[in-house]
C-alpha positions as CSV (number, residue, x, y, z in Angstrom):
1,X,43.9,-52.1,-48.9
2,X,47.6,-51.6,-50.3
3,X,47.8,-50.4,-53.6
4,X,51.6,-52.4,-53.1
5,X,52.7,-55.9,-52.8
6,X,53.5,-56.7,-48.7
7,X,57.7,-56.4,-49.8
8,X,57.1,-52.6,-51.6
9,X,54.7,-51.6,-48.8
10,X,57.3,-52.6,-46.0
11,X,59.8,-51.3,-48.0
12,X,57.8,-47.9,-48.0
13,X,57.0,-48.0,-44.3
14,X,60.8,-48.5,-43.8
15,X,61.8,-45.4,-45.6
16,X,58.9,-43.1,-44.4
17,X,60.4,-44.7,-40.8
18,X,63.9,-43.6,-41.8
19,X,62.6,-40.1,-43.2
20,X,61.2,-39.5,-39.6
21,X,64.3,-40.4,-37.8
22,X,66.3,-37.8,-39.8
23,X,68.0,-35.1,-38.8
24,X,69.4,-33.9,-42.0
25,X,67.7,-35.4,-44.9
26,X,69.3,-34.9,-48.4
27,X,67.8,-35.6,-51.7
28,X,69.8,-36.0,-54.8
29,X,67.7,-35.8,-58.1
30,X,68.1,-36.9,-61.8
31,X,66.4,-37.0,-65.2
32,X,64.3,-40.0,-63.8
33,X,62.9,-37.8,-62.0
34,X,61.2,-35.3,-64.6
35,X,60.4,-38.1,-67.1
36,X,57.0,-38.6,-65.8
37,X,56.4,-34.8,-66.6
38,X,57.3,-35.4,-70.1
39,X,61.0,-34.1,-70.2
40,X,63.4,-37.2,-71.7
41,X,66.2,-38.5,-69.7
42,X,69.1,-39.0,-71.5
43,X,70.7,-42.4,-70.9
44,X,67.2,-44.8,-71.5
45,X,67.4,-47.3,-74.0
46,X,65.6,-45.8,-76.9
47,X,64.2,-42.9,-75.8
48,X,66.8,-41.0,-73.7
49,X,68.5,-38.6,-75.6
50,X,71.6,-40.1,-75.8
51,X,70.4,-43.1,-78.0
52,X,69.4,-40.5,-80.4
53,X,72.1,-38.2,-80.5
54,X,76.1,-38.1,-80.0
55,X,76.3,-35.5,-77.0
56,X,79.7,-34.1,-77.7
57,X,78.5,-33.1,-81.0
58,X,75.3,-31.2,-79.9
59,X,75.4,-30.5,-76.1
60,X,79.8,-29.8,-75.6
61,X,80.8,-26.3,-74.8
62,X,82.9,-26.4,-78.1
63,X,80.1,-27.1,-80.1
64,X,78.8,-23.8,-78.8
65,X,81.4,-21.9,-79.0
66,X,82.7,-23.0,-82.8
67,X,78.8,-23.8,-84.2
68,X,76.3,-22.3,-81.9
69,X,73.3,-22.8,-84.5
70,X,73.7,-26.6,-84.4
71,X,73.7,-26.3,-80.5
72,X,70.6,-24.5,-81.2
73,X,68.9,-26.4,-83.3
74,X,69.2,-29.6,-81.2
75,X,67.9,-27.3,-78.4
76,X,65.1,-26.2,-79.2
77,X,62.3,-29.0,-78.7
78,X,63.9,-29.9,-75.5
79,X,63.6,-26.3,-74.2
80,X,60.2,-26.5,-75.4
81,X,59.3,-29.8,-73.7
82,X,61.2,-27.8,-70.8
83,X,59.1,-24.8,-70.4
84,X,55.8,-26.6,-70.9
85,X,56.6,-29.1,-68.2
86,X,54.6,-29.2,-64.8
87,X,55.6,-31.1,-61.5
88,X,54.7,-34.3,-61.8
89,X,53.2,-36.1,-58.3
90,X,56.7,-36.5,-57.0
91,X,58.0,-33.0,-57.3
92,X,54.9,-32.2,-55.1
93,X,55.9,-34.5,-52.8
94,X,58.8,-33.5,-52.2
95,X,58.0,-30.0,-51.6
96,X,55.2,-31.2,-49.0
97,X,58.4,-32.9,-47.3
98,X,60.6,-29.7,-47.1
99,X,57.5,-27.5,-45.8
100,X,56.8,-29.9,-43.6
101,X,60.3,-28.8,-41.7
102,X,63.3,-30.3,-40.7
103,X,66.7,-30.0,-42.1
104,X,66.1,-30.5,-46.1
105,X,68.0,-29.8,-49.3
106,X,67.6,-30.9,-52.5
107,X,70.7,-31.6,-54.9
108,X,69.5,-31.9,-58.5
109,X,71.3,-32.9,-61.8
110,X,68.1,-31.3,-63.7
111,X,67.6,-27.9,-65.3
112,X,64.0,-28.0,-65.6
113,X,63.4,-25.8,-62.0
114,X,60.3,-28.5,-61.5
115,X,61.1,-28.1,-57.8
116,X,60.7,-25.0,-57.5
117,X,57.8,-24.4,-59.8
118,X,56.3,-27.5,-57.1
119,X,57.0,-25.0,-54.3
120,X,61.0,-26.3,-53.5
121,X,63.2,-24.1,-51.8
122,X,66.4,-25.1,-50.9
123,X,67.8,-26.4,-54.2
124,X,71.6,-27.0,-54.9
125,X,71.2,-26.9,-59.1
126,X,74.5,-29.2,-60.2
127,X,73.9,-28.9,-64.1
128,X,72.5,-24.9,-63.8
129,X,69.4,-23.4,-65.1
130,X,67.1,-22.6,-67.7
131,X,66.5,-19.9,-65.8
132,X,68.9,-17.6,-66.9
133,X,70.7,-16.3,-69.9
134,X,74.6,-14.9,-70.2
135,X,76.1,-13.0,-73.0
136,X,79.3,-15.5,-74.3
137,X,81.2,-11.9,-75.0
138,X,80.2,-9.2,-72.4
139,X,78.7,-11.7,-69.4
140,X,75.3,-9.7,-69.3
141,X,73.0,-12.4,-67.6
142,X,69.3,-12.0,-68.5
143,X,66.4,-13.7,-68.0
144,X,65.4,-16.4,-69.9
145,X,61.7,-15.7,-70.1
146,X,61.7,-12.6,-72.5
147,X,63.8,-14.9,-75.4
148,X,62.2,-18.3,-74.9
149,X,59.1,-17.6,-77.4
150,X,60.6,-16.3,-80.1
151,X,63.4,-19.5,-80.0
152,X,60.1,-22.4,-78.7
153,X,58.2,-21.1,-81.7
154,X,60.7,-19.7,-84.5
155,X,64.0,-21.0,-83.7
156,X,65.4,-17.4,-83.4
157,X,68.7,-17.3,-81.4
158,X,68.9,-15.5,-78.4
159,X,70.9,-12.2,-78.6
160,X,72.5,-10.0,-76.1
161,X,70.8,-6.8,-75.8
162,X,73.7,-5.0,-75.2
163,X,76.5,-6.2,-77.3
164,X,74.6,-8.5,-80.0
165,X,76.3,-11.4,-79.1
166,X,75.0,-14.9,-78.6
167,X,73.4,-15.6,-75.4
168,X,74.2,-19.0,-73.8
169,X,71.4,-20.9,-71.7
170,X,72.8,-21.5,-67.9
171,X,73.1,-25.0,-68.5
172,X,76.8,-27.1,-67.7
173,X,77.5,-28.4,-71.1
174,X,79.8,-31.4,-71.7
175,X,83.1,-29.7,-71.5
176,X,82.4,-27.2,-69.2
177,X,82.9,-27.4,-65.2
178,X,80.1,-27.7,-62.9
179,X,79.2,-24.2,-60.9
180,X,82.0,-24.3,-58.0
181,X,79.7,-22.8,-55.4
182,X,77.0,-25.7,-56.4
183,X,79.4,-28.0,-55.9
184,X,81.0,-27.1,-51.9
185,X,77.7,-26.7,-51.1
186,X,76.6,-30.1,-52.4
187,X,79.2,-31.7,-50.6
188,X,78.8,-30.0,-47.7
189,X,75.5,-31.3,-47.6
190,X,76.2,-35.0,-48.6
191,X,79.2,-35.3,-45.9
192,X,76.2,-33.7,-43.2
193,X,73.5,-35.5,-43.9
194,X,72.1,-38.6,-42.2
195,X,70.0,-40.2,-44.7
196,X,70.4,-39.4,-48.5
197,X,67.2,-40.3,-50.9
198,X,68.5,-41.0,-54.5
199,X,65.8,-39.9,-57.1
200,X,65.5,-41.0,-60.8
201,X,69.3,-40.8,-60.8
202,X,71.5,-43.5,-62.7
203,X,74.5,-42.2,-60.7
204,X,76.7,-42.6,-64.0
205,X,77.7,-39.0,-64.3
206,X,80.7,-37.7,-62.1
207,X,81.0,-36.0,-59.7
208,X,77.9,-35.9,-58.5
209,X,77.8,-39.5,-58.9
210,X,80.2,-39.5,-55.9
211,X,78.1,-38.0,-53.3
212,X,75.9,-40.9,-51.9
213,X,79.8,-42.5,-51.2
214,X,80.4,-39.6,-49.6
215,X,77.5,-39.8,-47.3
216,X,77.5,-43.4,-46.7
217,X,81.4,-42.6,-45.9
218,X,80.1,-40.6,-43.0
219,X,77.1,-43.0,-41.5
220,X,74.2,-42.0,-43.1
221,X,71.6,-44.3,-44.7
222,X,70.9,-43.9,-48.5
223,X,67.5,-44.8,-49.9
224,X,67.6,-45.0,-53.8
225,X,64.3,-45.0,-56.4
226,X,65.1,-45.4,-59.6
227,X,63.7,-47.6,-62.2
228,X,67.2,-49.0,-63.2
229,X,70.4,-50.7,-60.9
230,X,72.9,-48.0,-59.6
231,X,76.3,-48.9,-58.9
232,X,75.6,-48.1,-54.9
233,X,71.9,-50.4,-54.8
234,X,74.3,-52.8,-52.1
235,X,75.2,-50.3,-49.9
236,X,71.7,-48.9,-49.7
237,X,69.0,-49.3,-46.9
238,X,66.1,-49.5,-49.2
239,X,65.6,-49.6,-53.2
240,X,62.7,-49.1,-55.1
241,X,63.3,-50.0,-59.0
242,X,59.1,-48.7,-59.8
243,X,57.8,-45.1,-60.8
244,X,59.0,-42.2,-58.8
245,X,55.9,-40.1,-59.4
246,X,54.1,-43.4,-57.6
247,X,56.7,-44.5,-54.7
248,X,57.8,-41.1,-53.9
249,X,54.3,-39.8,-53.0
250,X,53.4,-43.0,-51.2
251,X,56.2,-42.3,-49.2
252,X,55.8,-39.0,-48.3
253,X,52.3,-39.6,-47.2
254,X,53.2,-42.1,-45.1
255,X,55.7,-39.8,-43.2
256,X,53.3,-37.4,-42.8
257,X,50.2,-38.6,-42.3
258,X,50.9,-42.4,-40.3
C-alpha cells in the first residue's frame, strides 16, 4: 500500500518515468535541500537566516574585508551546524541515482559538500566550499579541516600559516562573483540536458536562478520539489511542494527498482 495519496504517487511514477527516459539528467540543488540535515536555509519565514539577520551586514564581501570578526562571529554556529551535518535520505538518493549511470551532474547552491560526503561525484558547487581556505593577502589556499576546531569550539580566527593574514572560507559572499569556471560549466550543462530536477531551491537568487529557463529554452522537461512556489512551477512537468528527504527517495526507488 502507498505511503502517498493516488495524485503524489502518479506524480512520482511520472518523474521516476521521466528520470528513465533521460539522456542527460541535471539536478540543481538549494538550501531546501540540506534543511532536513539540520543546516538552515536562508529565505524561510522565521527560521531561515535571513529573517534573523541583515545579510549585507554579516555575509557581504565588504564586511569581510573592512570587519572580518563580525563576519566571524555570525559564522561560527553555522559552520558548526555545517561540519556536524550528515546526508539526509535525499542526498543518498541522489548519489544511488548518479552510480546507477547515465549522464548526471549535480548543480548545487549549497556549501555543505552533503553530496559528496553521500558518495556524489560530479558536482558543479555555484556558492564554493567549506572545503577550502585562502589567505585574503598571499592566496595560500589550505584546508579547511586543520582550522575548523579551534574556530567550532573557541571562535579563534583562522590565520595564514605563512603570512599571518586572515584566511577566508571558499564561500561566494554577497558582493563577490560566482566561481567563473562553476558557472560555464553550469550552463553548459543546463543548455545539454533533457530533463532538469529542481531540489529545495526557491529559484530567487540569480543567476543560477536562470538555468531551468535555460533548459526549458532548449526542450528539456523540468521537475521541481520544493516545499514553496518557484517562479517556473507553470512551465514544469511535475511539482512536488512536500519533504525532499521523503519525495526524492520515493523517487529514486522507483527508478530503480520498478
Amino acid at each position: 500500500m502507498s505511503l502517498f495519496s493516488p495524485q503524489t504517487q502518479a506524480a512520482i511514477d511520472f518523474a521516476a518515468d521521466l528520470i528513465r527516459q533521460s539522456k542527460h539528467l541535471v539536478l540543481l540543488t538549494g538550501a531546501g535541500l540540506s534543511t532536513p540535515s539540520g543546516i538552515p536555509d536562508f529565505r524561510s519565514t522565521g527560521t531561515g537566516l535571513w529573517s534573523r539577520d541583515e545579510p549585507m551586514e554579516v555575509a557581504s564581501l565588504s564586511t569581510f574585508r573592512t570587519a572580518p570578526e563580525r563576519f566571524f562571529k555570525w559564522f561560527q554556529p553555522l559552520a558548526s551546524q555545517i561540519y556536524n551535518a550528515q546526508p539526509n535520505p535525499a542526498h543518498v538518493a541522489l548519489a544511488r541515482l548518479e552510480k546507477a549511470g547515465g549522464k548526471h551532474a549535480i548543480i548545487t547552491q549549497n556549501i555543505d559538500m552533503l553530496h559528496q560526503k553521500a558518495g556524489s561525484k560530479t558536482v558543479i558547487e555555484m556558492h564554493g566550499t567549506m572545503k577550502t581556505l585562502t589567505c585574503t593577502q598571499c592566496y595560500h589556499r589550505v584546508e579547511a579541516a586543520s582550522y575548523i576546531d579551534a574556530f567550532v569550539d573557541n571562535g579563534r580566527i583562522p590565520r595564514c600559516p605563512k603570512c599571518g593574514h586572515i584566511l577566508k572560507p571558499d564561500v561566494i559572499l554577497f558582493g563577490e562573483q560566482l566561481p567563473q569556471a562553476a558557472w560555464s560549466k553550469a550552463q553548459r550543462e543546463a543548455r545539454q540536458c533533457d530533463l532538469m530536477l529542481v531540489i529545495g531551491s526557491s529559484l530567487e537568487v540569480l543567476p543560477v536562478a536562470g538555468l531551468p529557463m535555460q533548459a526549458l529554452d532548449r526542450g528539456a522537461h523540468l521537475i521541481i520539489v520544493n516545499n514553496a512556489p518557484t517562479y517556473i512551477n507553470i512551465r514544469a512537468d511535475a511539482v512536488f511542494m512536500e519533504d525532499v528527504a521523503v519525495i526524492i527517495p520515493a523517487i529514486a526507488e522507483k527508478v530503480l527498482n520498478g
